[in-house]
Backbone bond lengths (Angstrom), bond angles and torsions (degrees), N, CA, C in turn:
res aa  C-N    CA-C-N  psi(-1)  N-CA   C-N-CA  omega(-1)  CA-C   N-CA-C  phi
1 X - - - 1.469 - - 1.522 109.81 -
2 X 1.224 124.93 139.73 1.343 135.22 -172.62 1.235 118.67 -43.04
3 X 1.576 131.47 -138.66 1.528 114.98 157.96 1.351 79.63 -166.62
4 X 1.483 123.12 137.69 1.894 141.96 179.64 1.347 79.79 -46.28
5 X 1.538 105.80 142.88 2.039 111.05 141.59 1.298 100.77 -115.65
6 X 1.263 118.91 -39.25 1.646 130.92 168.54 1.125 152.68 -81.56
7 X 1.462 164.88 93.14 1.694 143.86 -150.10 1.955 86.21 -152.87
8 X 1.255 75.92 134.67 1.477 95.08 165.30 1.742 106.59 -128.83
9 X 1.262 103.39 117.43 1.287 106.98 178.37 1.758 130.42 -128.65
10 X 1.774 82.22 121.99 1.935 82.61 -158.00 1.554 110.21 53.19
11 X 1.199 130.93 49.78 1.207 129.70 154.24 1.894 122.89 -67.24
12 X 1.409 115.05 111.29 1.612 118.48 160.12 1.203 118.55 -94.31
13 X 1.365 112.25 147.39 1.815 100.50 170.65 1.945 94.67 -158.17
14 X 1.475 94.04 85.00 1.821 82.25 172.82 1.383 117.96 -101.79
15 X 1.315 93.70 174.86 1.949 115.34 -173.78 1.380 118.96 -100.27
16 X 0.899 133.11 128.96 1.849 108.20 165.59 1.649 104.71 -102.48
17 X 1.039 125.89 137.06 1.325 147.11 -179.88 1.187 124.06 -124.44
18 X 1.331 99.62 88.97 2.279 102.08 -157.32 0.990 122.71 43.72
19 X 1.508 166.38 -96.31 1.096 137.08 -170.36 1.573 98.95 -108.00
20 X 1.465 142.63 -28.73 0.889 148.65 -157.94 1.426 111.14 -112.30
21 X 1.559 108.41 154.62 1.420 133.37 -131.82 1.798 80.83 -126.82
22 X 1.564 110.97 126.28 1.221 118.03 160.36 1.265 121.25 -140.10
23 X 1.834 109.50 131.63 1.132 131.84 -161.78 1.724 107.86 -94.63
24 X 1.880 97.83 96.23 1.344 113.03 -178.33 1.844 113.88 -59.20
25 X 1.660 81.76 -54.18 2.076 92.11 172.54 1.484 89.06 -126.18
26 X 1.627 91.81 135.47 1.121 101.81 179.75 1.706 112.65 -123.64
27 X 0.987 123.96 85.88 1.747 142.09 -166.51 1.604 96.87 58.81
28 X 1.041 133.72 48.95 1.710 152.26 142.84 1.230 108.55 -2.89
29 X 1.361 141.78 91.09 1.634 109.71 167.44 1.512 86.95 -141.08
30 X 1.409 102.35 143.32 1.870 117.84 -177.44 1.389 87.27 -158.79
31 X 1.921 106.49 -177.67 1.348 113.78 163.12 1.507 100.35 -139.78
32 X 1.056 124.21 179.78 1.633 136.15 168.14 1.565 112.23 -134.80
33 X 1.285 120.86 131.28 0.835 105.19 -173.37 2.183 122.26 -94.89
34 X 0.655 152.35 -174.33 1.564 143.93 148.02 0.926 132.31 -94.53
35 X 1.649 99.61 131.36 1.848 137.36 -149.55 1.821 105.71 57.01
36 X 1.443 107.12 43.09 1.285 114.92 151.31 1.496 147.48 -95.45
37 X 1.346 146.30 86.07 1.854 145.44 -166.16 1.806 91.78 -45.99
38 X 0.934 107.11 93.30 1.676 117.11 153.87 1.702 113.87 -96.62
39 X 1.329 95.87 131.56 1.413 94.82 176.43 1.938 106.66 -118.59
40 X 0.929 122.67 129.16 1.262 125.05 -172.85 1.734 109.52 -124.58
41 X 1.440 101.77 105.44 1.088 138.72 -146.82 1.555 126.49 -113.55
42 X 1.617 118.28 118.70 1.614 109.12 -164.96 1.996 109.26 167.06
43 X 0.809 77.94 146.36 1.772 80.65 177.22 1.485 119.42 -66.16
44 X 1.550 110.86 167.10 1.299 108.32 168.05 1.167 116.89 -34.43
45 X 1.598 125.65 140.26 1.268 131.21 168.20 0.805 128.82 56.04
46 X 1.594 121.94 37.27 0.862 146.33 161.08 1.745 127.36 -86.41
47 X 1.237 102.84 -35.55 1.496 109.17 168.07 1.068 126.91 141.48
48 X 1.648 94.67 -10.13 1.919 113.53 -174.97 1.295 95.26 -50.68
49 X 1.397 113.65 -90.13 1.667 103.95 -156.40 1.739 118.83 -39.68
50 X 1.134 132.43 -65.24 1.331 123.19 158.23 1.588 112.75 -11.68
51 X 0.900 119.72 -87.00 1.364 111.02 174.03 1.352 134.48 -20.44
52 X 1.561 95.66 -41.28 1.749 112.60 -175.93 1.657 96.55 -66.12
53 X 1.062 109.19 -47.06 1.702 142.10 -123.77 2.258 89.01 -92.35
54 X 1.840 111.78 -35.17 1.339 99.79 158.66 1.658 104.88 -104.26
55 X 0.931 126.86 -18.89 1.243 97.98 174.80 1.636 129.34 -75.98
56 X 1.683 97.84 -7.46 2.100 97.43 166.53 1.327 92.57 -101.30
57 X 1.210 105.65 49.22 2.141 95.23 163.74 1.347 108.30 46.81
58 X 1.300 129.16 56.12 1.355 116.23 -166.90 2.031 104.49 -135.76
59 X 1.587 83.20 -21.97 1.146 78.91 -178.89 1.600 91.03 -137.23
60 X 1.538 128.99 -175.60 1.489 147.89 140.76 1.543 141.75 -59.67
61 X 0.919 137.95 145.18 2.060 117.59 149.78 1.400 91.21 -104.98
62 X 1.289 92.76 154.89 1.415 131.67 170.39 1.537 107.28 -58.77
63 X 1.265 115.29 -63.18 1.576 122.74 179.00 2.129 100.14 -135.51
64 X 1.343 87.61 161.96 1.539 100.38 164.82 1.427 103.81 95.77
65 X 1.577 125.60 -177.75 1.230 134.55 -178.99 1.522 115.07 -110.11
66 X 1.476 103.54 140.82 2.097 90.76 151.49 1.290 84.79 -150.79
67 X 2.004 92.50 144.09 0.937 127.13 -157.28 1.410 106.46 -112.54
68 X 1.248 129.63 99.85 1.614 125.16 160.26 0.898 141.19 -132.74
69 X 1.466 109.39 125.82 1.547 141.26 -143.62 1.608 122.59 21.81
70 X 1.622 88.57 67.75 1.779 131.33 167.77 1.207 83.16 83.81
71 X 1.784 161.84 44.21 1.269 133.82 168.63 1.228 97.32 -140.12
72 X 1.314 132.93 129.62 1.486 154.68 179.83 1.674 105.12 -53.36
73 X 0.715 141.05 100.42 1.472 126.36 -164.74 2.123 110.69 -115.87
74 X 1.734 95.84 13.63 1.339 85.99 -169.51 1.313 107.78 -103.57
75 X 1.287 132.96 18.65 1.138 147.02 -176.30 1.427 93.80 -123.48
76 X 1.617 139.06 33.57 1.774 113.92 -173.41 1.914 87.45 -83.50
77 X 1.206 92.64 -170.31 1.176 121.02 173.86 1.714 109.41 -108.24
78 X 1.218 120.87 142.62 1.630 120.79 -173.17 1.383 108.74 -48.18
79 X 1.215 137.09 -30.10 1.798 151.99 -157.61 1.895 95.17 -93.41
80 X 1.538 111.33 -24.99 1.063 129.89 -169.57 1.663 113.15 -83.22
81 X 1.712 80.46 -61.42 1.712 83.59 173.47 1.395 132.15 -71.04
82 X 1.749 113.97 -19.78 1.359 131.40 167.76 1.542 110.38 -40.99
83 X 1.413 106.12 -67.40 1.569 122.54 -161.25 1.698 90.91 -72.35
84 X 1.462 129.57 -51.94 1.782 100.54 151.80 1.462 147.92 -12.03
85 X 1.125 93.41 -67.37 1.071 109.83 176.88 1.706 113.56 -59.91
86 X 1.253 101.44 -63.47 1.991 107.01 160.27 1.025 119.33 3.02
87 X 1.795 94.34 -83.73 1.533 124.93 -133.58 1.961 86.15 -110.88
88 X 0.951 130.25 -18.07 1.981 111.38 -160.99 1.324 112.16 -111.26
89 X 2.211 104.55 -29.45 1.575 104.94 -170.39 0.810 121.04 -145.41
90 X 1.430 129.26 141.17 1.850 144.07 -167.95 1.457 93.11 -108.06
91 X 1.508 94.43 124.71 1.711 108.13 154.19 1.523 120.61 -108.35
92 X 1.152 100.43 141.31 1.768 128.26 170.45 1.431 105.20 -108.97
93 X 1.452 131.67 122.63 0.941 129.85 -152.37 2.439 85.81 -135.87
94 X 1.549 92.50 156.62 1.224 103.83 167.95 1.406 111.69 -18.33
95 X 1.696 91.39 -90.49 1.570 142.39 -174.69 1.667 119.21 -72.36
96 X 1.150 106.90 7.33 1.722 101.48 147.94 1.446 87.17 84.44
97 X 1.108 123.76 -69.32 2.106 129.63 -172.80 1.289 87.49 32.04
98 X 1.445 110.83 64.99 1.776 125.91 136.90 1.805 114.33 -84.03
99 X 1.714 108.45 146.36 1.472 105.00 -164.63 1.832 83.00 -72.99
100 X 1.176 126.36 164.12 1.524 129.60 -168.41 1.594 90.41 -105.73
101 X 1.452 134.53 -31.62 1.175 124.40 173.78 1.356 127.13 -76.92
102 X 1.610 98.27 -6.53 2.084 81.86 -178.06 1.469 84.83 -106.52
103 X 1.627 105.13 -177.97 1.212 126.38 175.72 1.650 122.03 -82.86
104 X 1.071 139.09 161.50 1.377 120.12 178.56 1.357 120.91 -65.50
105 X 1.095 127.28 -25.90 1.576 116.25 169.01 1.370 105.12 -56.41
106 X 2.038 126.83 -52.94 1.180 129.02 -156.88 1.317 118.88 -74.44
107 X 1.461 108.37 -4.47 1.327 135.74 179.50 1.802 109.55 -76.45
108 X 1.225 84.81 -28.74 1.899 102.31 -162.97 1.760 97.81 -104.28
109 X 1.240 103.00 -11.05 1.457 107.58 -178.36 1.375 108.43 -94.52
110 X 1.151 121.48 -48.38 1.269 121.52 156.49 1.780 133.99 -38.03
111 X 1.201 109.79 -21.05 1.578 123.00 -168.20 1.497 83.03 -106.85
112 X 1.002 150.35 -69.84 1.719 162.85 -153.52 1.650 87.66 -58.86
113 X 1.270 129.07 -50.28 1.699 122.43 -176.28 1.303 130.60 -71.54
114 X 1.800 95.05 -11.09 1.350 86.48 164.61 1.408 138.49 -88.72
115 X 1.615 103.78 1.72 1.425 120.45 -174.64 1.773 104.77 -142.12
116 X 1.409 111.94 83.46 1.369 113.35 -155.52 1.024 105.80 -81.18
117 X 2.217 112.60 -28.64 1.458 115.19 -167.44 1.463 117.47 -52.09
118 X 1.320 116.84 -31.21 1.304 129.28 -151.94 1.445 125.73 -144.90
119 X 1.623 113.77 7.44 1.280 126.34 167.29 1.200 136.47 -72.94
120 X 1.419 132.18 159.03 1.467 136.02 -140.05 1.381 80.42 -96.12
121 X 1.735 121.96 -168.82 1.085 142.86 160.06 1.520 105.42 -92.81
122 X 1.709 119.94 127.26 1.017 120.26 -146.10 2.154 95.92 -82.65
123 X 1.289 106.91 -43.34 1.711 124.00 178.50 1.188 83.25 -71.61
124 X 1.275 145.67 -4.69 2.076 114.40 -169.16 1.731 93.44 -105.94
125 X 1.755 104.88 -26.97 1.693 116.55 160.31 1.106 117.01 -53.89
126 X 1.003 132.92 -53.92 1.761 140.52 -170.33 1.485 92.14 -68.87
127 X 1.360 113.77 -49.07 1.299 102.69 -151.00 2.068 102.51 -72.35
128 X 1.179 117.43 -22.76 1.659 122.57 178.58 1.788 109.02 -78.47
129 X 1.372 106.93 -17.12 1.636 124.97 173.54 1.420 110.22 -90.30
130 X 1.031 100.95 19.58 1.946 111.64 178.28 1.694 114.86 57.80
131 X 1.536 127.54 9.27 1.463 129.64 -159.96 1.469 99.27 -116.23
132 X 1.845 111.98 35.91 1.163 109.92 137.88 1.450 142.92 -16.19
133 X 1.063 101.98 -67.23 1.801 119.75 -175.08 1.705 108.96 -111.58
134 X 1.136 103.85 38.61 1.337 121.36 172.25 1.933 125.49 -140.23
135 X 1.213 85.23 2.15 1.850 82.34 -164.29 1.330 102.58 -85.87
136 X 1.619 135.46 27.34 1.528 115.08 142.09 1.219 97.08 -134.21
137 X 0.910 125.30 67.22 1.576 149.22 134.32 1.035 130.10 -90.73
138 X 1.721 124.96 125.85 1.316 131.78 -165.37 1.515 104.41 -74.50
139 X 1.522 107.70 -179.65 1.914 95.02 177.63 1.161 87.15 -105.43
140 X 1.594 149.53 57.95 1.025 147.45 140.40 1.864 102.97 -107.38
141 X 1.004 106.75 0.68 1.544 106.77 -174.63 1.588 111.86 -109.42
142 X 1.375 107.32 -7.28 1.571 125.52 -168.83 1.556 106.50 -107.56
143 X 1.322 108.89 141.97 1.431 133.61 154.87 1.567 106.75 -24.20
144 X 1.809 132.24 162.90 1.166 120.88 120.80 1.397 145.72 -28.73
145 X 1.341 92.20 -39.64 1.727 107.81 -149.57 2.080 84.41 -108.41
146 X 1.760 139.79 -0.09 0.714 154.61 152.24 1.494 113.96 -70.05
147 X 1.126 105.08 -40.20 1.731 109.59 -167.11 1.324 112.26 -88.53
148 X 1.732 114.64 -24.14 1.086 124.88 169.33 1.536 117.57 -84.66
149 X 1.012 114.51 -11.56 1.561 121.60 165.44 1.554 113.03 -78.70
150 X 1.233 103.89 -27.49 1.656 107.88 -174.43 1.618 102.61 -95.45
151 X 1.167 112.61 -5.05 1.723 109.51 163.40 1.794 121.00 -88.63
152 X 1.216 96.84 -22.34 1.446 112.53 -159.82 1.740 74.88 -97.86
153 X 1.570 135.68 -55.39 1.255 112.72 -164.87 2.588 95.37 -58.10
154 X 0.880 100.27 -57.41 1.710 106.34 -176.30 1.222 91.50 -37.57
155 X 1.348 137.34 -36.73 1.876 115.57 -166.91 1.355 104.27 -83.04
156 X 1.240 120.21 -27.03 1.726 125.94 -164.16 1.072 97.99 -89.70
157 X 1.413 127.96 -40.40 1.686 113.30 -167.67 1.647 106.62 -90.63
158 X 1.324 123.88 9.90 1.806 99.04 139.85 1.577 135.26 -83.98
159 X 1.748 85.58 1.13 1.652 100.37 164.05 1.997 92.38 67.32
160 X 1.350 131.47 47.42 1.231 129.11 155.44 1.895 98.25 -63.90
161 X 1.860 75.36 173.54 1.655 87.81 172.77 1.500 100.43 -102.92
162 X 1.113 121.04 -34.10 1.365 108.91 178.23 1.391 138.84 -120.62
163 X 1.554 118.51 103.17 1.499 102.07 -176.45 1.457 117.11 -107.24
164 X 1.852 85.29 154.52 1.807 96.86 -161.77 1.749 72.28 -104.16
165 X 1.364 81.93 163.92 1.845 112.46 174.88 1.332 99.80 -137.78
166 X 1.773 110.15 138.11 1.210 119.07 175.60 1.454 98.68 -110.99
167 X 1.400 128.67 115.48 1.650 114.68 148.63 1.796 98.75 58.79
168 X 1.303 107.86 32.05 1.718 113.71 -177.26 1.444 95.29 -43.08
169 X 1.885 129.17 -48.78 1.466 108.91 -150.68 1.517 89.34 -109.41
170 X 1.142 132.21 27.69 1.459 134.47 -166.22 1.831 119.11 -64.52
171 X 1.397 98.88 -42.15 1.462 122.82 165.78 1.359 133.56 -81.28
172 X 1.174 95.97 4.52 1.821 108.63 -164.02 1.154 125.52 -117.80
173 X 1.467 144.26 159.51 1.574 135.52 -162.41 1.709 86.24 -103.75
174 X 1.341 104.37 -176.84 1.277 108.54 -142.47 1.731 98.14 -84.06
175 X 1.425 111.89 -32.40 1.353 115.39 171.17 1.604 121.55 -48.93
176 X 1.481 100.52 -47.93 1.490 113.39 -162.12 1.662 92.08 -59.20
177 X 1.063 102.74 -58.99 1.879 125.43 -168.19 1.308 93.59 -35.86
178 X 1.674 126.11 -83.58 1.270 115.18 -158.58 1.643 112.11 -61.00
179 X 0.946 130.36 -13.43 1.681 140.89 179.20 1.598 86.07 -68.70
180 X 1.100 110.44 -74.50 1.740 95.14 -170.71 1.199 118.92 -57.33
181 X 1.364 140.75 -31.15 1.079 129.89 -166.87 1.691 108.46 -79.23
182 X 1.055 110.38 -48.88 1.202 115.71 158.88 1.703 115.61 -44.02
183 X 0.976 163.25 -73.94 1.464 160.14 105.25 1.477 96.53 34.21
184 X 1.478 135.45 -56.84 1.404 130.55 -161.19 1.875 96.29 -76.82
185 X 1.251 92.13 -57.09 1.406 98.78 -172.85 1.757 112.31 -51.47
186 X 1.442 98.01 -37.99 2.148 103.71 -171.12 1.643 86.95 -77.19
187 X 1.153 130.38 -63.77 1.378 105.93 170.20 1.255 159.59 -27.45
188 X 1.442 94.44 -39.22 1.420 108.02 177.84 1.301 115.81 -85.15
189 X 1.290 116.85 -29.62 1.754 133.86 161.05 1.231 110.54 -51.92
190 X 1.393 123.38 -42.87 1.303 108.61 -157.82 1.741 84.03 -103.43
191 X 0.944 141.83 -41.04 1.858 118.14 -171.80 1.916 106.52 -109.32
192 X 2.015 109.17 37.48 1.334 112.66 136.70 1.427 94.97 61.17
193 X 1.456 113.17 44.57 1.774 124.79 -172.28 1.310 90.47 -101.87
194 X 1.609 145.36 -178.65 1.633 161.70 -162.39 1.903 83.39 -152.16
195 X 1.749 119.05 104.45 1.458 95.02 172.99 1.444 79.75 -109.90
196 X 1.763 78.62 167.89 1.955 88.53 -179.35 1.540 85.38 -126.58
197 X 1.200 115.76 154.68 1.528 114.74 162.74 1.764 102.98 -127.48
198 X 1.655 109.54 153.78 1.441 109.94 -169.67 1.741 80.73 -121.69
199 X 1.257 104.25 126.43 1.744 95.87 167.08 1.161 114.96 -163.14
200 X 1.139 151.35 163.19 1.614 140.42 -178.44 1.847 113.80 -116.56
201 X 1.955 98.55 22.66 1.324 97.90 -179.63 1.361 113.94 -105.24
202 X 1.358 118.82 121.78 1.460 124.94 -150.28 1.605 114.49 -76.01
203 X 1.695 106.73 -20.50 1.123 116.14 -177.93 1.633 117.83 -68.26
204 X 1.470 103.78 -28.76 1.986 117.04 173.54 1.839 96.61 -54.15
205 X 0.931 123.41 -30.88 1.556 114.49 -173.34 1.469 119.64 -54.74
206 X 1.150 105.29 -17.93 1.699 109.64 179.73 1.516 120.64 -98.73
207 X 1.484 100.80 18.00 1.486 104.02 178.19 1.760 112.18 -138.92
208 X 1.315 95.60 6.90 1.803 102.73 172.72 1.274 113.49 -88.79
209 X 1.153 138.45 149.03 1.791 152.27 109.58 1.760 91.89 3.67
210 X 0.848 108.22 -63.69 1.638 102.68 -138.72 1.966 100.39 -161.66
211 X 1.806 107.52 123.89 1.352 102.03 -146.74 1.894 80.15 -138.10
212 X 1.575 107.79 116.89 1.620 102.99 179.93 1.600 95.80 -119.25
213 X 1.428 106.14 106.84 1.396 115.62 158.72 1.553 122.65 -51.75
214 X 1.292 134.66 137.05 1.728 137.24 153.77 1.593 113.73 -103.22
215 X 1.149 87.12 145.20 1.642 105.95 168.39 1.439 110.22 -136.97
216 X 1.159 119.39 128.59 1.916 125.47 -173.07 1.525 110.17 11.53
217 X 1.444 104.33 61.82 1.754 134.51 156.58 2.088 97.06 70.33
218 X 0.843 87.47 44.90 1.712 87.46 172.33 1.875 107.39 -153.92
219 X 1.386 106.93 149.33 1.630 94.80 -171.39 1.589 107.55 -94.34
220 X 1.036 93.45 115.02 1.758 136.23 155.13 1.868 104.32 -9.58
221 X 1.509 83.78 -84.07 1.353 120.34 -170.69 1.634 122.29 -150.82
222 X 1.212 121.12 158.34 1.006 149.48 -167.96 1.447 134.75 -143.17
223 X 1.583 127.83 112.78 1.480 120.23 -149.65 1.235 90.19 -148.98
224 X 1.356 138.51 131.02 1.672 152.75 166.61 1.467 95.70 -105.97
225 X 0.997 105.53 124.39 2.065 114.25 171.14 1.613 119.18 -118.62
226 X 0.927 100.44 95.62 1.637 118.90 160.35 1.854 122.11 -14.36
227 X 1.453 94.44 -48.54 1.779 80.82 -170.33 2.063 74.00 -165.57
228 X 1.506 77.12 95.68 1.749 107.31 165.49 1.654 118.26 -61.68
229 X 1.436 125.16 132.88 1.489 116.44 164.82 1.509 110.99 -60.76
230 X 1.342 87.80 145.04 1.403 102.48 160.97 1.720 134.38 -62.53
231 X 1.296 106.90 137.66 1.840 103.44 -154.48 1.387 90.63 -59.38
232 X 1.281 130.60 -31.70 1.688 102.38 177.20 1.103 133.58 -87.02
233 X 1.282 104.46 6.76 1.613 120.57 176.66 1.670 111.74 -80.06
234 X 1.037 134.17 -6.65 1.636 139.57 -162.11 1.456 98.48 -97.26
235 X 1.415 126.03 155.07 1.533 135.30 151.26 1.554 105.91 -131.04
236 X 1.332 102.46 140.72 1.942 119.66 172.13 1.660 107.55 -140.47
């Protein structure tokens, strides 16, 4: 049986928005398990990003716990959540937020220095992300579906345990998309990563481990799948 990396329990986290009060998580409780593809799944305003947003130390809850890998982390201290962020989690973001002046290796070199104890080789990254014959190339010289490979190589080579994905294929034509996802998923298999993806595309559900729907910041639903399609098997 697996072993928790994740628990959110009774998690709140509201907003006020001019006079009114909105309930991002609203008594939240799920788990994730480790070296599991969770996809966490739901429309605008629904709660995804929040979610993303405390679990990369980025933000707080209001009330409740989250638990990662056995350590309470919603009470850190800012000095606390920094070195989190460091040392535990790789982001994949929409929009690539590659520096436009370095090259893609220096891009990947930059993410690898911030966690020296335990980081990958930043060219031996590129080079398993297929951007062999690309790593002094600017991200003005690269593909979409290039630039997003060179973000996903920068999240993996600080060698976290857990990477969140925002909207990984959000920017991308339909080719590029399944190439990465596939890439996220062979990655994470092979260096024993927990990816989470945050997305509101309903069609990713048929290729996760484990798929937690939201509805106005509380879970919906909940579905564990046995024997996932294959990333090239999907259409959106």
């Amino acid at each position: 049986m697996s072993r928790v990396l994740i628990e959110f329990r009774k998690v709140r986290r509201t907003f006020k928005v001019g006079s009114t009060n909105i309930n991002a998580c609203n008594n939240l409780s799920f788990v994730i398990n480790d070296g599991e593809f969770c996809l966490i799944l739901g429309p605008s305003g629904s709660g995804k990003t929040t979610i993303l947003n405390i679990l990369g130390g980025m933000d707080s809850p209001d009330d409740g716990a989250v638990i990662v890998n056995e350590i309470d982390i919603s009470h850190f201290s800012q000095k606390e959540l920094t070195n989190y962020r460091r040392n535990d989690i790789g982001f994949v973001f929409q929009f690539y937020n590659l520096m436009p002046n370095l090259t893609a290796l220096e891009n990947v070199e930059l993410a690898s220095e911030v966690n020296t104890n335990k980081s990958l080789n930043p060219s031996d990254t590129l080079d398993k992300v297929g951007l062999k014959e690309r790593k002094n190339n600017f991200p003005s010289q690269l593909s979409g579906g290039e630039q997003q490979r060179v973000a996903i190589a920068r999240a993996i080579a600080k060698n976290p345990d857990i990477l969140l994905c925002d909207e990984p294929t959000g920017a991308l034509d339909f080719e590029s998309g399944i190439s990465v996802l596939k890439l996220l998923k062979d990655t994470c298999k092979t260096y024993h990563k927990t990816l989470i993806i945050v997305t509101h595309n309903q069609a990713l559900k048929q290729i996760a481990d484990h798929v937690i729907t939201l509805h106005n910041g509380s879970v919906a639903h909940q579905e564990y799948i046995d024997e996932p399609l294959d990333i090239e098997d999907i259409v959106w």
